[in-house]
N, C-alpha and C positions, 0 to 999 in steps of 0.2 A: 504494500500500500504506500503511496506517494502522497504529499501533502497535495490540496486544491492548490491553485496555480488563481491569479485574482481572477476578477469575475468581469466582463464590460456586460456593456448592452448599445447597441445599432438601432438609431430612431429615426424615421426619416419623417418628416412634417412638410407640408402642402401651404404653402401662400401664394399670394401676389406681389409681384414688384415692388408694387408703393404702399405694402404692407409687411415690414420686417417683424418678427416674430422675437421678443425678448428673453434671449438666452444668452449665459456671457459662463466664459470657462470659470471650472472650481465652482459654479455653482450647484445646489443639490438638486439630483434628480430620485423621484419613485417612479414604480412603472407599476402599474395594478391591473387587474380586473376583477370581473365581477363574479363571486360564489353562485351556488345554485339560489339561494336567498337574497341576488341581488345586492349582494355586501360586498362594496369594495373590497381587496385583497391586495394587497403589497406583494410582490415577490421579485423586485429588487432594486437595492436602495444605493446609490454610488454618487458620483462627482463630474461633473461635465469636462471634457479633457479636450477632446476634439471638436472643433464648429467649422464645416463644409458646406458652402452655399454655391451654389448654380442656378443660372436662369435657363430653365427648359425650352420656356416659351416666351416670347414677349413678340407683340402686333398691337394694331390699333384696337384691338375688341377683345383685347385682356393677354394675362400675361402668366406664369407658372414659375414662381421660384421654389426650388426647393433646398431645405437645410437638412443635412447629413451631421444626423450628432450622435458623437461617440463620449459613452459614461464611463468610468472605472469604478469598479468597487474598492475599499478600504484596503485590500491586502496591497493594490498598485502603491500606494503610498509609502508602503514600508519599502517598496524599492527607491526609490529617492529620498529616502532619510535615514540617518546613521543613531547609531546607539552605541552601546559600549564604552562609553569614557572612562566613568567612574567604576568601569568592573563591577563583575556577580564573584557573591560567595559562593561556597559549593551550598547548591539546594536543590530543590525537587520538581518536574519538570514544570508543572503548572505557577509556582511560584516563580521563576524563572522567565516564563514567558509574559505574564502580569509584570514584573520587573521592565520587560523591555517596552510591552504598550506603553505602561506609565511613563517611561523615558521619551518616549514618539510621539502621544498624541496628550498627554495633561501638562498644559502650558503652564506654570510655575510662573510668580512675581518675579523672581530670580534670572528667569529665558529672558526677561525682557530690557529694551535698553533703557536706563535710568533717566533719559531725555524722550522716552517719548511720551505723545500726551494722546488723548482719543480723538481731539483734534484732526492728526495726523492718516486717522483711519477712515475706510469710507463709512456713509451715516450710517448705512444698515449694521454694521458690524457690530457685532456683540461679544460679551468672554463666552459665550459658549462656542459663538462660529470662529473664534480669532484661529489665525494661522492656517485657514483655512480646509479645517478638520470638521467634517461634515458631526453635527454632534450626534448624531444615533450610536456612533463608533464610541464614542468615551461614556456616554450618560448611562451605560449599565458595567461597563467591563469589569466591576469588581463581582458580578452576577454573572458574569456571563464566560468568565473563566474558570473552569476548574481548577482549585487549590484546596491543598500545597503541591497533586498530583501525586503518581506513583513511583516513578524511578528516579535515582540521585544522580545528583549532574555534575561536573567538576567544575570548580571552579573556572573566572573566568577572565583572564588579565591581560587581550591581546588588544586592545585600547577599541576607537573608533571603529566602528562595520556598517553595512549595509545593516539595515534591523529586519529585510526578510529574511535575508541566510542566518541571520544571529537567530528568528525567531522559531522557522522552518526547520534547521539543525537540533533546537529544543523540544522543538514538537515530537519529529522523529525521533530521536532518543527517548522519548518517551512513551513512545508508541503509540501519543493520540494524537488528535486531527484539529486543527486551526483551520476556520472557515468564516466565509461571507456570509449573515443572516441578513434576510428577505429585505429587512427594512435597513440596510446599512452597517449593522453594527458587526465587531468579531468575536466569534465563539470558537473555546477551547473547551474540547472534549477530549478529556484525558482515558487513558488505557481502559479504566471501567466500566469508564460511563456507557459504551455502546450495548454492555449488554443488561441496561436498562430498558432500553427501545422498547416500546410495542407494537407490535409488527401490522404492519398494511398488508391484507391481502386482496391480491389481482388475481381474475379472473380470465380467460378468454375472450368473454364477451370486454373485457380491457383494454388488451393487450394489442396491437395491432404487430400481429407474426408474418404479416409481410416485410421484408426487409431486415429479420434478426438473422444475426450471423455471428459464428465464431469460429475460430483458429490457434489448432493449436500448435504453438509454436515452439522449436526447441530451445531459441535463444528465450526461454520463460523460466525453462526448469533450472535446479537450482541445486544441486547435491551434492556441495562444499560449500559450505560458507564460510566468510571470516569478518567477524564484526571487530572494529576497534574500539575501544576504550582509552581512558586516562593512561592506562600505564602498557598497552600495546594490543596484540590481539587475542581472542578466544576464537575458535575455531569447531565446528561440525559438520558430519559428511554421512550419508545416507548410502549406506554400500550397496544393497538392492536394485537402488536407482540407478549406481554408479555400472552397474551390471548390465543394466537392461541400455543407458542411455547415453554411457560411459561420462567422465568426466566433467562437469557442467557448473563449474565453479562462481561465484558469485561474492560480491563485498559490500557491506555495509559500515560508512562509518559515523562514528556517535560520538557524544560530548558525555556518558555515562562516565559514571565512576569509581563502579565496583565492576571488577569481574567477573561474579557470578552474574548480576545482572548481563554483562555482556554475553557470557555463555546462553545464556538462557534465549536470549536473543537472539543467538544463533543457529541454534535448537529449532524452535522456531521459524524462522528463517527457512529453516532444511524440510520441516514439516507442512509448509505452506506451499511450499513452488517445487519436490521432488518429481511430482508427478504430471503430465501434461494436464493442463485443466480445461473442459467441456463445457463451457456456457456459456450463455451470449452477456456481454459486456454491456452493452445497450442493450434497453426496452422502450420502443416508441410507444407511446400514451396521446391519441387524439381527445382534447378533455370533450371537446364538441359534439363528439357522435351517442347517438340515440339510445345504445344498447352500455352505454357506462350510468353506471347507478350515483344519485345524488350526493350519498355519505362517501362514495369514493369518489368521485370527483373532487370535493371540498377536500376533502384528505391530501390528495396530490397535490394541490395547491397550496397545501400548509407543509408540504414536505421539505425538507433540508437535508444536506448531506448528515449520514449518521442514521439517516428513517431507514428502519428496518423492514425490506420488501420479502414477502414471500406468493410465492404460487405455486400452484402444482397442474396446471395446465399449459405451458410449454410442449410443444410438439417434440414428440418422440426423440428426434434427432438431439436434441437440447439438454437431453435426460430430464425430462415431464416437469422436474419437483425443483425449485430455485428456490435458496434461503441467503440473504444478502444484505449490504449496506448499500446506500448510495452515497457515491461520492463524486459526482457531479451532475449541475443540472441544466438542459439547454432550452429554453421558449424558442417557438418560432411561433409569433401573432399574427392576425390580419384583422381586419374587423369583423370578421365572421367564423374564423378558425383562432383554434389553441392546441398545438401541438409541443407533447411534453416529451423530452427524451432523457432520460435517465440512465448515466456510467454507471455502474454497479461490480463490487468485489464480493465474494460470496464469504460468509460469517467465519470459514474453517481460514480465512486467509487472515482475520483478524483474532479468531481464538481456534489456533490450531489445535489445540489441548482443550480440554475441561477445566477450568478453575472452580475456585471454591466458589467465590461469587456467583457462577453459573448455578447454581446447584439453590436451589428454594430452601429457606432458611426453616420450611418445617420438615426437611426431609430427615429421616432419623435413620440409623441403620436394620432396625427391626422391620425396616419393611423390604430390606434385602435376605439372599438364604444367606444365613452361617455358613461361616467355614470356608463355604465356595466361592464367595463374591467379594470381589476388593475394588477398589477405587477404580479401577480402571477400566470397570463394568456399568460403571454409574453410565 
């Protein structure tokens, strides 16, 4: 699993000539539609970056301009802004990453220069909008990141960085996911959180299985690994694999800080990607069409990376039964269609094992046989 990569969105708007349409970069855009009840919906909240204008048409009996505007969502930003000055201690991934927003997007009295006045800004501006950080991104982040998280991070003393690769290196080291929410803001979902989810279930009547496809490819599999940590590498290798598909080595590296943690990781690693994997990647989803029911339609709408998909009506070739995350999501709108299409990693790639968490907190052993059943029967 790969971090999300930021989010844009492509708008194109219809004027006239001697009717300019007021948009001006860095300002906030939503892009919404409407529920089966008619209620607005958000699904996604960014920044204006790009403004492209052409005149299509212009004559004596009217004219056609159109503007081409391109929005970035909040992760684009962490690419043009640095973090790291003042260094991280050794902590935990979700802490970690919270460290570095707070460094990027909460403008402190201190960022600012001791001669300026609000004067100097333009009227609309506010301390929530200053520095041009759309506020949906800061006004929950202490909600909307998981802390302290689960894995320990090493310290971290190599001065100024980019703050995605500082944040994305943390995230992955810790095996959760840092993503774009609907309405602008970012969400870290650390190693656990996923198998919170409650699962969406797709149907047939859904799914639109024309055009799913998958591949499986050899540069996928993975039957050496070597994750690095603090103090070098830990290493694992799946000899079965190595048999059937001979050597297919692979590297992971991290800002962890214990070695067990890195083993584990690479364990992992080896249990996830050994074996060619069968399922389609994408699932296209027309929200428009007749034969999708109202609770799931609205469902899909309210989905984010992390929503836990399952079905079991996938055509044969597919192997029938899909159980997954999404991790990314693509609109394509018109004024009369909603087509949703959804990346998807299947759940064994994020918990290749059984964890305790997995396991419902009333299960007891008395309802397994003695003697003959161990944990790895669960």
């Amino acid at each position: 699993m790969e971090q999300p990569q930021p989010g844009y969105a492509s708008i194109n708007l219809i004027t006239d000539a001697d009717t300019p349409l007021s948009v001006e970069l860095s300002q906030p855009v939503l892009v919404t539609i409407k529920d089966t009840n008619g209620v607005d919906q958000t699904i996604f909240g960014g920044t204006v970056s790009d403004i492209d204008i052409s005149l299509d048409q212009y004559g004596s009996i009217g004219s056609i301009a159109q503007y081409r505007i391109t929005a970035v969502g909040a992760l684009a930003q962490l690419n043009r802004r640095t973090a790291g000055g003042s260094n991280y201690a050794k902590e935990l991934d979700g802490t970690r990453i919270f460290n570095i927003l707070s460094e990027v997007f909460l403008t402190a009295w201190e960022d600012l220069a001791p001669t300026l006045t609000w004067a100097q800004l333009p009227a609309l501006a506010t301390w929530d909008s200053f520095d041009g950080v759309a506020e949906a991104v800061v006004a929950n982040l202490v909600t909307d990141i998981d802390q302290p998280g689960q894995f320990e991070l090493e310290l971290y003393n190599d001065g100024e960085a980019l703050a995605l690769g500082l944040v994305q290196i943390a995230a992955q080291s810790g095996r959760g996911v840092l993503y774009e929410g609907a309405t602008g803001e970012l969400f870290y979902d650390d190693y656990v959180s996923r198998s919170l989810e409650t699962a969406l279930t797709l149907t047939d009547a859904d799914i639109n299985s024309q055009g799913l496809r998958t591949a499986a490819q050899w540069s996928e599999i993975v039957n050496d690994a070597s994750v690095t940590y603090r103090a070098g590498t830990e290493t694992f290798s799946d000899g079965t694999s190595i048999f059937l598909y001979g050597q297919q080595s692979g590297t992971r590296d991290t800002v962890l800080h214990n070695a067990a943690d890195a083993l584990q990781q690479a364990e992992d690693f080896v249990a996830s990607r050994a074996y060619p994997r069968m399922y389609p990647e994408q699932i296209s989803l027309p929200l428009h069409s007749p034969t999708m029911g109202n609770a799931t339609r609205n469902a899909l709408i309210a989905a984010h990376v992390s929503t836990l998909i399952t079905t079991g009506d996938l055509p044969a070739v597919f192997g029938t039964t899909f159980q997954g995350y999404v991790e990314g999501i693509n609109w394509q709108l018109t004024r009369y269609t909603a087509d949703l299409t959804l990346t998807l990693s299947t759940q064994t790639e994020t918990y290749p094992n059984l964890n305790w968490f997995q396991v419902p907190v009333t299960t007891t052993w008395a309802s397994y046989t003695p003697i003959t059943d161990e944990w790895q029967d669960l």
